[in-house]
Structure formats: structure tokens, C-alpha cells
N, CA, C and O atoms as a Tripos MOL2 file, in Angstrom:
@<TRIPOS>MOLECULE
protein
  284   283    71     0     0
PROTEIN
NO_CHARGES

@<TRIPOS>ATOM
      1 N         174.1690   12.4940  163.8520 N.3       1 UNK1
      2 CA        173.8740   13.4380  162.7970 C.3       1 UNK1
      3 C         173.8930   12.6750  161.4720 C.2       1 UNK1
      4 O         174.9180   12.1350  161.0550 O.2       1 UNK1
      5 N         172.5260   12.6430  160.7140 N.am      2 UNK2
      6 CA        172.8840   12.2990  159.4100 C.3       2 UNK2
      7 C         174.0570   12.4510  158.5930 C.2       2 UNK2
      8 O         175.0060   13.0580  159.0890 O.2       2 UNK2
      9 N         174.1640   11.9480  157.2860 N.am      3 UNK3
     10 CA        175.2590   12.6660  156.8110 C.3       3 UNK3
     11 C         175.0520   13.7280  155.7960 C.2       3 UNK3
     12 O         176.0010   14.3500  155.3200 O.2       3 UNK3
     13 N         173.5250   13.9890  155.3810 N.am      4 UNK4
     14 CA        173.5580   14.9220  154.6400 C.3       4 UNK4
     15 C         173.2580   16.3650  155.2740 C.2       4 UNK4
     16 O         173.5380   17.4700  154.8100 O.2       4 UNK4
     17 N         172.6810   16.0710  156.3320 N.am      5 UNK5
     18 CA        172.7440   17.5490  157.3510 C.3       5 UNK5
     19 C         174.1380   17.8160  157.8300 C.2       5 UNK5
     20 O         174.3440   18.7700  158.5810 O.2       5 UNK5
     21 N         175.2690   16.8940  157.3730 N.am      6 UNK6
     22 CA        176.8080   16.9030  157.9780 C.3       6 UNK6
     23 C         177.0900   17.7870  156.9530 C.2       6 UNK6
     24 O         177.5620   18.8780  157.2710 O.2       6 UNK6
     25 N         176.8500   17.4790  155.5180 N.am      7 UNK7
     26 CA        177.2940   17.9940  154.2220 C.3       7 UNK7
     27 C         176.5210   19.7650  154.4310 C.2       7 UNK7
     28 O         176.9830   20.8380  154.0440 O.2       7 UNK7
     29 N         175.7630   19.5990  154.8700 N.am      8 UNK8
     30 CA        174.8060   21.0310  155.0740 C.3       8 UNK8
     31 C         175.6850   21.9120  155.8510 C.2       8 UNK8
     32 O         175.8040   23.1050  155.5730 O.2       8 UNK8
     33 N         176.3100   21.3380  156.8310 N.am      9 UNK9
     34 CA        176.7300   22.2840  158.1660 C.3       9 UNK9
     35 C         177.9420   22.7000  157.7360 C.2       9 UNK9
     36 O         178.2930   23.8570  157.9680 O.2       9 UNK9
     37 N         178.7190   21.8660  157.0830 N.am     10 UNK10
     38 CA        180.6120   21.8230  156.5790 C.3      10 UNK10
     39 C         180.2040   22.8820  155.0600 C.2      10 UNK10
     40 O         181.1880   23.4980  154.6500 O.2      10 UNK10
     41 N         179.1780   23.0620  154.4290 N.am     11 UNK11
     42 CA        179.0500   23.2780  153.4290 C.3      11 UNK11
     43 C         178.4760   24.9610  153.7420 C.2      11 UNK11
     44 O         178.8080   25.9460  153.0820 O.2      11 UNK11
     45 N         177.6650   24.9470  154.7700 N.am     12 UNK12
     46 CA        177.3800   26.7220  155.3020 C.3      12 UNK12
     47 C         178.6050   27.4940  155.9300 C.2      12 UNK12
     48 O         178.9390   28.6670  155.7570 O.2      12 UNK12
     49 N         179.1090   26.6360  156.6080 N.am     13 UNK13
     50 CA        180.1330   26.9740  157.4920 C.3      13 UNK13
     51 C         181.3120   27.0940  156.4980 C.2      13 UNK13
     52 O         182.3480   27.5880  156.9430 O.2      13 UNK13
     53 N         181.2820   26.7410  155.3310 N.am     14 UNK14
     54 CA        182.3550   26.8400  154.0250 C.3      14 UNK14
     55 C         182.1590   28.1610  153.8850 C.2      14 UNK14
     56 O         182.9170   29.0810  154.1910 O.2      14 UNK14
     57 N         181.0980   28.1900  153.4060 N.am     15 UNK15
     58 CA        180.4880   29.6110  152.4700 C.3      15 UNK15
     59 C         180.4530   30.9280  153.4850 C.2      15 UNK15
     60 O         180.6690   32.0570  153.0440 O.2      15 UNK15
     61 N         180.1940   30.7030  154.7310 N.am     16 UNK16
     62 CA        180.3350   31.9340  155.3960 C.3      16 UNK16
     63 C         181.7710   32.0030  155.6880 C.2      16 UNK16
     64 O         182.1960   33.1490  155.5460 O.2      16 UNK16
     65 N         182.7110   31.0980  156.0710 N.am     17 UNK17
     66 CA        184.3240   31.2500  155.9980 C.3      17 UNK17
     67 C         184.4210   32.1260  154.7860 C.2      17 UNK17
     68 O         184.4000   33.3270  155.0540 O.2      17 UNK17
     69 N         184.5110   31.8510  153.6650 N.am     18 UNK18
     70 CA        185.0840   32.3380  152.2360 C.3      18 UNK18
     71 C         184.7760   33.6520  152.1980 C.2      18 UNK18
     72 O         185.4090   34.7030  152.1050 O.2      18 UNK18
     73 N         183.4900   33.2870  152.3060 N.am     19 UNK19
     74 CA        182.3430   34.9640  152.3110 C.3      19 UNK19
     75 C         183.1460   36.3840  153.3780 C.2      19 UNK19
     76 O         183.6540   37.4600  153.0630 O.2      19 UNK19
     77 N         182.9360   35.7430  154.6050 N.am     20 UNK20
     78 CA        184.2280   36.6370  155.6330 C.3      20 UNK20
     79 C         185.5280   36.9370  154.9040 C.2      20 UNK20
     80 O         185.6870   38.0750  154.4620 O.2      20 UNK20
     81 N         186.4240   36.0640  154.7490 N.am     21 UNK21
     82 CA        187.8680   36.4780  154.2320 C.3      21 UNK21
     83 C         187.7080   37.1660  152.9930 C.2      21 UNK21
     84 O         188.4470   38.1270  152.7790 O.2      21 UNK21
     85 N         186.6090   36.7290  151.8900 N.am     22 UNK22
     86 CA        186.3950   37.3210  150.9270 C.3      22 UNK22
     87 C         186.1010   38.9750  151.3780 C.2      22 UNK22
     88 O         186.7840   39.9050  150.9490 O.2      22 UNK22
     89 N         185.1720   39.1030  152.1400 N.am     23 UNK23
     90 CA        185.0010   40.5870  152.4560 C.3      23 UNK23
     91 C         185.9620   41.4920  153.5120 C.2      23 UNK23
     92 O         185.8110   42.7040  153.6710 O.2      23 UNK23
     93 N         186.6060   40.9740  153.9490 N.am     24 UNK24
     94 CA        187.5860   41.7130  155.0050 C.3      24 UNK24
     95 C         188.8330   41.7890  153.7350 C.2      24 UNK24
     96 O         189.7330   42.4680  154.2300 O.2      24 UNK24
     97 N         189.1850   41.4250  152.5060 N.am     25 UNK25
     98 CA        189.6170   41.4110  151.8030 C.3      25 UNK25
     99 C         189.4450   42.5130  151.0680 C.2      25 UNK25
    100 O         190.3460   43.3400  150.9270 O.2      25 UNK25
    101 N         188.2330   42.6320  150.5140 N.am     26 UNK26
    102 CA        188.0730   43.4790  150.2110 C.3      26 UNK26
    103 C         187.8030   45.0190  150.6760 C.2      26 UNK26
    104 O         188.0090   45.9940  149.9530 O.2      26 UNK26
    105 N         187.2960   45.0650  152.0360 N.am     27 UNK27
    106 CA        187.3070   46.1670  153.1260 C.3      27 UNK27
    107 C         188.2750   46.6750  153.2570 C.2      27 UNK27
    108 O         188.2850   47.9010  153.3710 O.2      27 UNK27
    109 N         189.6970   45.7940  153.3000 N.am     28 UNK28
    110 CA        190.7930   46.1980  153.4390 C.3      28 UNK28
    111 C         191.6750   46.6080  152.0620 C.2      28 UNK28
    112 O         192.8260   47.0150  152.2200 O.2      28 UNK28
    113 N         191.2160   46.5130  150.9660 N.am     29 UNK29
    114 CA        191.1770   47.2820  150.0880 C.3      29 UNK29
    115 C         191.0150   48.3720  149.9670 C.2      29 UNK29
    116 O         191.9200   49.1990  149.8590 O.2      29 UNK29
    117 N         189.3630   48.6960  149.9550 N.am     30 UNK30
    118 CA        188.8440   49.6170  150.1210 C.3      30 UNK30
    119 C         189.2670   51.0980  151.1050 C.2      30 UNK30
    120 O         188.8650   52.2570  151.0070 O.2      30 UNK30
    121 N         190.0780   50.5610  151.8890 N.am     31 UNK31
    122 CA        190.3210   51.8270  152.9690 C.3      31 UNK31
    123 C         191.5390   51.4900  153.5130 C.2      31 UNK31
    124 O         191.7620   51.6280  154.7160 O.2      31 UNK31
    125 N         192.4290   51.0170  152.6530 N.am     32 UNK32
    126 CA        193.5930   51.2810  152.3120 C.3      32 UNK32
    127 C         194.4240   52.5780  152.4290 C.2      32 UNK32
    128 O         195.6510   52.6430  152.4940 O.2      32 UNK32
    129 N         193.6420   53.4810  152.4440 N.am     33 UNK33
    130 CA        194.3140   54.7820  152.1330 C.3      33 UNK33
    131 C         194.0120   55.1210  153.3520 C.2      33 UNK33
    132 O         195.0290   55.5890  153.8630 O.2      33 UNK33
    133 N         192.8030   55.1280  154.3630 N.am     34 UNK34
    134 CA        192.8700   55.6730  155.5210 C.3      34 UNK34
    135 C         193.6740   56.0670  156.4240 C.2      34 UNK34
    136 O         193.8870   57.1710  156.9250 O.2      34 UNK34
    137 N         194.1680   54.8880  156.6050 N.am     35 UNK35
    138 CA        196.0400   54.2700  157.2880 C.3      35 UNK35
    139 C         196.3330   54.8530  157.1530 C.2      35 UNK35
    140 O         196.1280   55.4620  156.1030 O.2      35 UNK35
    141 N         197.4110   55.4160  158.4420 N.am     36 UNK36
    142 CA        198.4200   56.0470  158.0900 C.3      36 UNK36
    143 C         199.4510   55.4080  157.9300 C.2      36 UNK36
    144 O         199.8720   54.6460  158.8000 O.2      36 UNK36
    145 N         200.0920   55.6110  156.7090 N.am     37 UNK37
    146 CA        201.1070   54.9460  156.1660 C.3      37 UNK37
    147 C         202.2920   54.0280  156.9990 C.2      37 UNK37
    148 O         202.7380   52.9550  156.5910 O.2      37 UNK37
    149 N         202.6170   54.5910  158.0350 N.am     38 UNK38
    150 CA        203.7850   53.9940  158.6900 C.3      38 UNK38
    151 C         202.7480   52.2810  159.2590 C.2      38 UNK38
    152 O         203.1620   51.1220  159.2160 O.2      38 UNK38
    153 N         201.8590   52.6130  159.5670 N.am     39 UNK39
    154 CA        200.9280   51.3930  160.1990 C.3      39 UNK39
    155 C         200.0310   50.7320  158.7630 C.2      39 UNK39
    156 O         199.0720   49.9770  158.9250 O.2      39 UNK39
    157 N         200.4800   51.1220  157.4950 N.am     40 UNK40
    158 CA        199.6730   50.5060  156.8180 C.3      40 UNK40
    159 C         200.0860   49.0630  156.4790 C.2      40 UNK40
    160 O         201.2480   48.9750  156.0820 O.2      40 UNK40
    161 N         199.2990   47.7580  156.5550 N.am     41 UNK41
    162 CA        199.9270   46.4560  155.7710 C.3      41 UNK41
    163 C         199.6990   45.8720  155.0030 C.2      41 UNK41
    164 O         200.1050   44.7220  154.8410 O.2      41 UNK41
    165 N         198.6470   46.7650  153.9610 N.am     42 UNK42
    166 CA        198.2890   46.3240  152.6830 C.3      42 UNK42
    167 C         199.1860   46.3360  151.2710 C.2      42 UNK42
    168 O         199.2180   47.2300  150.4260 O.2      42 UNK42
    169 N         200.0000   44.8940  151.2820 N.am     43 UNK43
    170 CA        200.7720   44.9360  150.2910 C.3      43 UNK43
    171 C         200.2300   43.8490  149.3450 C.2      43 UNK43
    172 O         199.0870   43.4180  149.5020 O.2      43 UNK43
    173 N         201.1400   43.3430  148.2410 N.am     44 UNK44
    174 CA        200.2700   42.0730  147.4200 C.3      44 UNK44
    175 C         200.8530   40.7960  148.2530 C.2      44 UNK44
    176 O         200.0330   39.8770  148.2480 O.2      44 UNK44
    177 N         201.8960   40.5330  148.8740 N.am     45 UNK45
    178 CA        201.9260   40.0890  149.7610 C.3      45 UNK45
    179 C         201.2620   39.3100  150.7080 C.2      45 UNK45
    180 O         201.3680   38.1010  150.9170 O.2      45 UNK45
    181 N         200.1520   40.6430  151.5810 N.am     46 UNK46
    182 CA        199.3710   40.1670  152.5080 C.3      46 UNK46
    183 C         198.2080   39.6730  151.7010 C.2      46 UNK46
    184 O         197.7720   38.6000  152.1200 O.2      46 UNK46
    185 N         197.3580   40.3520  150.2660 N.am     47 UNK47
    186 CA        196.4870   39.7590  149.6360 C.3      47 UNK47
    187 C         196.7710   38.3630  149.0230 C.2      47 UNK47
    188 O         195.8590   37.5440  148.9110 O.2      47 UNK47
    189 N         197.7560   38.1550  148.7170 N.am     48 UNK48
    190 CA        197.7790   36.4750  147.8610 C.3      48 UNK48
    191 C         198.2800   35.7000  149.5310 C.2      48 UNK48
    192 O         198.7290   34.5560  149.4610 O.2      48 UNK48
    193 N         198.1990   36.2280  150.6560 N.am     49 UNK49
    194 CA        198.3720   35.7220  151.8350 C.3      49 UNK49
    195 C         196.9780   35.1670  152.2420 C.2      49 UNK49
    196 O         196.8260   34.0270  152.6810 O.2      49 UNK49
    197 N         196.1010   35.9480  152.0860 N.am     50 UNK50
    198 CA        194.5070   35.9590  152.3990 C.3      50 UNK50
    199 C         193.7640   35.1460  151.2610 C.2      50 UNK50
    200 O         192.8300   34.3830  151.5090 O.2      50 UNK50
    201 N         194.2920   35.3900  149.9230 N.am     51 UNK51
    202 CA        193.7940   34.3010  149.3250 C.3      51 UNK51
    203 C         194.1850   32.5890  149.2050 C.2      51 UNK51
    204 O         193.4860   31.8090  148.5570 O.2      51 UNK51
    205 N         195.3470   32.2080  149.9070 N.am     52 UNK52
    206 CA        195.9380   31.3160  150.3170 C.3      52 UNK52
    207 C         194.7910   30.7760  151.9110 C.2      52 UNK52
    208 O         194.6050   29.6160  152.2790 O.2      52 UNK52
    209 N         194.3070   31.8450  152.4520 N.am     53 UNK53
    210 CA        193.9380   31.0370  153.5840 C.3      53 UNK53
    211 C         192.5870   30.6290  152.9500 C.2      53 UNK53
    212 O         191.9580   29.7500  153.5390 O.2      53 UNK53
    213 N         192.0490   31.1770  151.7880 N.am     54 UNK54
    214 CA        190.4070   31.0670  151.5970 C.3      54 UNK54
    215 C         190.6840   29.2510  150.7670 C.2      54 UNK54
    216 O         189.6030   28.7340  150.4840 O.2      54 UNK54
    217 N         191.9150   28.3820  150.4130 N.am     55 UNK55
    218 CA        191.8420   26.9530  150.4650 C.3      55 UNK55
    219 C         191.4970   26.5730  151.7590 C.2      55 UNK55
    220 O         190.5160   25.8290  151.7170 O.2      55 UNK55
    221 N         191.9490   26.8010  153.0440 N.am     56 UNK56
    222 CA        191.1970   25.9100  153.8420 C.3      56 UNK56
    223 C         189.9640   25.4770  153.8340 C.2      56 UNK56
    224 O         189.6560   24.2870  153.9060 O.2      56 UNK56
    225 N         188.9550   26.6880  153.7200 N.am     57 UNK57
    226 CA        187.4400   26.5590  153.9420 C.3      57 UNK57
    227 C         187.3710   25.8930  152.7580 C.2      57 UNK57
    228 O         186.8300   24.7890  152.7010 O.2      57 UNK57
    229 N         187.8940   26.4730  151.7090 N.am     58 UNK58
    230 CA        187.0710   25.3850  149.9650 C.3      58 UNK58
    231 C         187.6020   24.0030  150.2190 C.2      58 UNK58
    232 O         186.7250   23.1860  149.9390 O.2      58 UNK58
    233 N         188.9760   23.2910  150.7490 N.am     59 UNK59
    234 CA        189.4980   22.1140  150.7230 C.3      59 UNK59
    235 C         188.4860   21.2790  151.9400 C.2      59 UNK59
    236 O         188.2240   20.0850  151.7950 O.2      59 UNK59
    237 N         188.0470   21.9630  152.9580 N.am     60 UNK60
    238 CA        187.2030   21.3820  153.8410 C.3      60 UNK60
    239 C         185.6840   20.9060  153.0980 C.2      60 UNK60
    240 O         185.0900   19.8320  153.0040 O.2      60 UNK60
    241 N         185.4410   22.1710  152.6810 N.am     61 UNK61
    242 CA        184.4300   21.9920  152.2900 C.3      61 UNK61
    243 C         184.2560   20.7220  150.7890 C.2      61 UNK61
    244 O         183.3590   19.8910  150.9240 O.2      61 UNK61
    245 N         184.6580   20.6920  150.1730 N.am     62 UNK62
    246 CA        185.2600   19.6430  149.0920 C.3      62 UNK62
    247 C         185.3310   18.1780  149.9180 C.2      62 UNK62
    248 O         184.4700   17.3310  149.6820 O.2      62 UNK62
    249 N         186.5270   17.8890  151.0170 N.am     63 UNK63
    250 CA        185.9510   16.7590  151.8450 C.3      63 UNK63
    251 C         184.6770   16.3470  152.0720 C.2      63 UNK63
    252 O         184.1680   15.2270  152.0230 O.2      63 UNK63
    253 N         184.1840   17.5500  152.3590 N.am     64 UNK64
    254 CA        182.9340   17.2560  153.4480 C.3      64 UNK64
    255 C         181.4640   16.6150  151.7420 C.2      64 UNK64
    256 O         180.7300   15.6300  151.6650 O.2      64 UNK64
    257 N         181.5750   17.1700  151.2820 N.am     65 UNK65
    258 CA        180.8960   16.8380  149.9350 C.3      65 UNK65
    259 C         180.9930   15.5980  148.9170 C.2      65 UNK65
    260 O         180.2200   15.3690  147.9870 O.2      65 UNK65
    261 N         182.1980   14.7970  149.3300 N.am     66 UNK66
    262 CA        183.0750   13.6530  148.2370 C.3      66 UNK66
    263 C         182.1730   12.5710  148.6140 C.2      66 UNK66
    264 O         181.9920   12.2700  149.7940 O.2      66 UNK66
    265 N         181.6650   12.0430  147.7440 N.am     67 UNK67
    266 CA        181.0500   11.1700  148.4140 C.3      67 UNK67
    267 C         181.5190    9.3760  148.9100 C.2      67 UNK67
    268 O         180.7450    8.4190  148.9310 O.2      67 UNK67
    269 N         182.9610    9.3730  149.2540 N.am     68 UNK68
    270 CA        183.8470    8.4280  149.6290 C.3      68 UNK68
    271 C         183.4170    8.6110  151.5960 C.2      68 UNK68
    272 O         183.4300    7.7230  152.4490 O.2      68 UNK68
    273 N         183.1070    9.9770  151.7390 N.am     69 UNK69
    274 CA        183.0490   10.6020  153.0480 C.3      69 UNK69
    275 C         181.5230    9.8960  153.3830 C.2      69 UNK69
    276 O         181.1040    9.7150  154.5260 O.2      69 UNK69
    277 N         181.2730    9.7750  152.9570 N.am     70 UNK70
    278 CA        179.5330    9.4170  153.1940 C.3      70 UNK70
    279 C         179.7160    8.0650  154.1530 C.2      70 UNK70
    280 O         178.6990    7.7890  154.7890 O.2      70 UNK70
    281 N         180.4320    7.5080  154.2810 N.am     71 UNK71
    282 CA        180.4090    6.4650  155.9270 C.3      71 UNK71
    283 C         179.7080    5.3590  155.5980 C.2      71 UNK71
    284 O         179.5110    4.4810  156.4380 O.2      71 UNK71
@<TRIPOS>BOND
     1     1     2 1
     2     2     3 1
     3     3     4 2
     4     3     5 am
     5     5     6 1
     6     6     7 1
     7     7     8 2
     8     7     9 am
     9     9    10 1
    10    10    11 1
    11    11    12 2
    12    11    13 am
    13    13    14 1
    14    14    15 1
    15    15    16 2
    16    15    17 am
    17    17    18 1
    18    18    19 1
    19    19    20 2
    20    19    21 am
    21    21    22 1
    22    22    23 1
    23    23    24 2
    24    23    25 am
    25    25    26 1
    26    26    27 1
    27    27    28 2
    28    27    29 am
    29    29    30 1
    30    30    31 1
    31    31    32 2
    32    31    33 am
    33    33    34 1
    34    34    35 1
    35    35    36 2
    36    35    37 am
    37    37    38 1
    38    38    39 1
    39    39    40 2
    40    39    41 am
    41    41    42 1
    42    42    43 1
    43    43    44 2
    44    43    45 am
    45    45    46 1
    46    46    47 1
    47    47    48 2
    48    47    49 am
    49    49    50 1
    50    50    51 1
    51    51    52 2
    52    51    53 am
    53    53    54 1
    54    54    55 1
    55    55    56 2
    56    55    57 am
    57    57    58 1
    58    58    59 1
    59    59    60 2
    60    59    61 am
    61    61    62 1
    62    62    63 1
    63    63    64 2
    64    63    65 am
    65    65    66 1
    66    66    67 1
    67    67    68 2
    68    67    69 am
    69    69    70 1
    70    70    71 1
    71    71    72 2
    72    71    73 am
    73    73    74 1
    74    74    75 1
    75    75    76 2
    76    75    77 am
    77    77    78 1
    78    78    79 1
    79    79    80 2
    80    79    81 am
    81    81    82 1
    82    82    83 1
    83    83    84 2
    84    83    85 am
    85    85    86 1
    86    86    87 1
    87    87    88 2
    88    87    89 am
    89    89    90 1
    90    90    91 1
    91    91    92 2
    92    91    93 am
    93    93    94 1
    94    94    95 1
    95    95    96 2
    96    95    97 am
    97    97    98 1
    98    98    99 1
    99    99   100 2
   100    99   101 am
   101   101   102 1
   102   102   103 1
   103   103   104 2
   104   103   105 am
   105   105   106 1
   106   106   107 1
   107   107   108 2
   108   107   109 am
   109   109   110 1
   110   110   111 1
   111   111   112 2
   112   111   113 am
   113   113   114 1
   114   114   115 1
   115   115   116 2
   116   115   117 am
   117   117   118 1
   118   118   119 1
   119   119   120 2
   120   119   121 am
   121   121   122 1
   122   122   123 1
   123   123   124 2
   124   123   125 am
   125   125   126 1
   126   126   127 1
   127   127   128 2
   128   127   129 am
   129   129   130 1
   130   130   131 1
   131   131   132 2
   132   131   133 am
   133   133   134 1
   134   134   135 1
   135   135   136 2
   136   135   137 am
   137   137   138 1
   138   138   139 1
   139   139   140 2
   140   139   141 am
   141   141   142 1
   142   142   143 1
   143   143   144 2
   144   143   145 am
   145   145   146 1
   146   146   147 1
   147   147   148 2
   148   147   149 am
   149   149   150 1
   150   150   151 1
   151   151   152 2
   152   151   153 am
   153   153   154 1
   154   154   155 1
   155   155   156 2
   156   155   157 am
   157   157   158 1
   158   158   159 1
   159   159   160 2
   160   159   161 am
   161   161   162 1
   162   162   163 1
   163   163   164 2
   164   163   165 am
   165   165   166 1
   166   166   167 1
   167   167   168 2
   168   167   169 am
   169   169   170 1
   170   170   171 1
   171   171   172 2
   172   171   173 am
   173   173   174 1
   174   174   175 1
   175   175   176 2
   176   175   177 am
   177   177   178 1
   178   178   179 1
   179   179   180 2
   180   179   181 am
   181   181   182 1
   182   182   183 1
   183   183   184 2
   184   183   185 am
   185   185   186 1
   186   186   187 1
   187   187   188 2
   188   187   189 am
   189   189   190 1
   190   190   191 1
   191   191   192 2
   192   191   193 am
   193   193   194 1
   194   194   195 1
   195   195   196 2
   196   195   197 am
   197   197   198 1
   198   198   199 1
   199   199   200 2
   200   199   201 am
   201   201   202 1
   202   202   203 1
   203   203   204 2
   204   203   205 am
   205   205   206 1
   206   206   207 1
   207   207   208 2
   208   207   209 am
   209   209   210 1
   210   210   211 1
   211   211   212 2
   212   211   213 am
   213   213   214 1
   214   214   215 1
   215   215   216 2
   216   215   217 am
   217   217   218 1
   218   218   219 1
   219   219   220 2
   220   219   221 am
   221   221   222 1
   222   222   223 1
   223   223   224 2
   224   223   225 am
   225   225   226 1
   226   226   227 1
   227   227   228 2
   228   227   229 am
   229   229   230 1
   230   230   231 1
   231   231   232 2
   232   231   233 am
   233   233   234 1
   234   234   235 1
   235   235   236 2
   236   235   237 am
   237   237   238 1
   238   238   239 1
   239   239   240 2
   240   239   241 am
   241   241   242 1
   242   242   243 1
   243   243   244 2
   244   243   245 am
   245   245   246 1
   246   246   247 1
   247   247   248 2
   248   247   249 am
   249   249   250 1
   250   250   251 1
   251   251   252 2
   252   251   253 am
   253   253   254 1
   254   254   255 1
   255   255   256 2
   256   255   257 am
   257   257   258 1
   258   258   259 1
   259   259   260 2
   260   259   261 am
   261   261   262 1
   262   262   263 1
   263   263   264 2
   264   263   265 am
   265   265   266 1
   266   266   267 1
   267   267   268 2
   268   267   269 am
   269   269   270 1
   270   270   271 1
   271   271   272 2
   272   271   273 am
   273   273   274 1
   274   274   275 1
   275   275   276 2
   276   275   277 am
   277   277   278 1
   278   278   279 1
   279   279   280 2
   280   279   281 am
   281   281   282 1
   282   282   283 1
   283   283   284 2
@<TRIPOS>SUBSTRUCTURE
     1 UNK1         2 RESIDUE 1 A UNK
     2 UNK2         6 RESIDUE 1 A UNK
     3 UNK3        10 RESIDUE 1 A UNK
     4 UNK4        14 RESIDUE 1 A UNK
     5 UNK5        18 RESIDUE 1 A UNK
     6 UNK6        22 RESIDUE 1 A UNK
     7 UNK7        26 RESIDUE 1 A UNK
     8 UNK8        30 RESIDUE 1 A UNK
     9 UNK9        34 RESIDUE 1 A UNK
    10 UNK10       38 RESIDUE 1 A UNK
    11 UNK11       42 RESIDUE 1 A UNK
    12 UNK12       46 RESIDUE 1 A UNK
    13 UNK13       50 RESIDUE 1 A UNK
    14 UNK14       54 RESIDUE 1 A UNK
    15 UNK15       58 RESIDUE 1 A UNK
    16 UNK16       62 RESIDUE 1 A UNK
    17 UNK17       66 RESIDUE 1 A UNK
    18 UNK18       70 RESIDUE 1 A UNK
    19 UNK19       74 RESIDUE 1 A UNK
    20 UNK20       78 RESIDUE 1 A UNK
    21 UNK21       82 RESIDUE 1 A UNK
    22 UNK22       86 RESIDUE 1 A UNK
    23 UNK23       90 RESIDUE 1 A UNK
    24 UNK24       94 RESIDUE 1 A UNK
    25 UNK25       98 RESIDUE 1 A UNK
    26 UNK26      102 RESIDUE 1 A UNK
    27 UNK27      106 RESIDUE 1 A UNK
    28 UNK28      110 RESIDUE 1 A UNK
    29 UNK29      114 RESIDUE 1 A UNK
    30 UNK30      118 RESIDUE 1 A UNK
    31 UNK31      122 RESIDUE 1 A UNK
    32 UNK32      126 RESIDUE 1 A UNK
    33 UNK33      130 RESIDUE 1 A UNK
    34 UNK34      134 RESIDUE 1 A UNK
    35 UNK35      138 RESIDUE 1 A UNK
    36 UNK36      142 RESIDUE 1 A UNK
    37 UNK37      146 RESIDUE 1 A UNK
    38 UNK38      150 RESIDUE 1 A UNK
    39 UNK39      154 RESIDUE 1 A UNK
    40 UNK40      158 RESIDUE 1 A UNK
    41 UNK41      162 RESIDUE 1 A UNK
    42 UNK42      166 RESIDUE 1 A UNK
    43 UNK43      170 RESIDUE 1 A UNK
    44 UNK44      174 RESIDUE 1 A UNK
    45 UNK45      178 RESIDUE 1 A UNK
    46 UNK46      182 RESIDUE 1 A UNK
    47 UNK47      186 RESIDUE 1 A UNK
    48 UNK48      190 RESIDUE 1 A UNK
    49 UNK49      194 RESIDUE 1 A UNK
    50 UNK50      198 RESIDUE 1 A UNK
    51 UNK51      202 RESIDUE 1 A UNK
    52 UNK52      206 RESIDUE 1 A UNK
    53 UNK53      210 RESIDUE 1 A UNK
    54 UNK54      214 RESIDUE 1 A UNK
    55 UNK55      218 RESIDUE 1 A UNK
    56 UNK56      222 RESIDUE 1 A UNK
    57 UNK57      226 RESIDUE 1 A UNK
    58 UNK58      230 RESIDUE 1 A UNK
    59 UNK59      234 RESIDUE 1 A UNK
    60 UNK60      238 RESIDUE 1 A UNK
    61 UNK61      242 RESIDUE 1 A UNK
    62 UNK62      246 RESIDUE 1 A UNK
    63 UNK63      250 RESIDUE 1 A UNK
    64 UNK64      254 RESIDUE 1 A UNK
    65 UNK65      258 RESIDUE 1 A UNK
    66 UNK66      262 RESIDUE 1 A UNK
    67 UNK67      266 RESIDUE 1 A UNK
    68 UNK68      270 RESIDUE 1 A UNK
    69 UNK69      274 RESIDUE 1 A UNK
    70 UNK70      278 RESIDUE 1 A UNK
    71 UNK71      282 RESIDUE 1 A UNK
């Protein structure tokens, strides 16, 4: 595999990671209230939890782009 179709694949596969957690983030916002309370687990908590996981995909993706990585 080239390396700029490498940068392509680590770099889509970034953006749809972020894009997902970004929107189940917000979904789970959104209908928050549905829950019934005893089963609900939307606290700030679990959100700065979810925004903690959206560094993996950006720190990957950042590797995959540096151009030290280029081989």
C-alpha cells in the first residue's frame, strides 16, 4: 500500500470514528429524558468520558498524517 492511500484510509477511518462517537453523543443527549430514570446513565461524567475516547481516533489519526511516518 502506498503511503498516501495509508494517510487516506487512517484519515477516513478517523473521521467516521469521531463522526460516530460525536453522534451517539449527541443522540444520547437528545433522549435523555426517554429513560426511565432508574436505568438512565447520562451524567457529565459519562459525556467528558466519551469525549476522552474521541483522542484515540484524532491521536491516530495525527500519527498517521506526520510526515516522520512516511517510511
Amino acid at each position: 500500500m502506498r503511503v498516501l492511500t495509508a494517510r487516506w484510509v487512517a484519515g477516513c477511518a478517523a473521521g467516521i470514528s469521531v463522526a460516530l462517537i460525536a453522534g451517539g453523543l449527541a443522540w444520547a443527549y437528545v433522549d435523555r429524558h426517554l429513560v426511565p430514570t432508574d436505568r438512565m446513565g447520562w451524567n457529565i461524567s459519562d459525556a467528558f468520558g466519551e469525549v476522552v475516547n474521541l483522542a484515540i481516533p484524532v491521536a491516530g489519526f495525527v500519527v498517521s498524517i506526520h510526515p516522520m511516518c512516511a517510511g
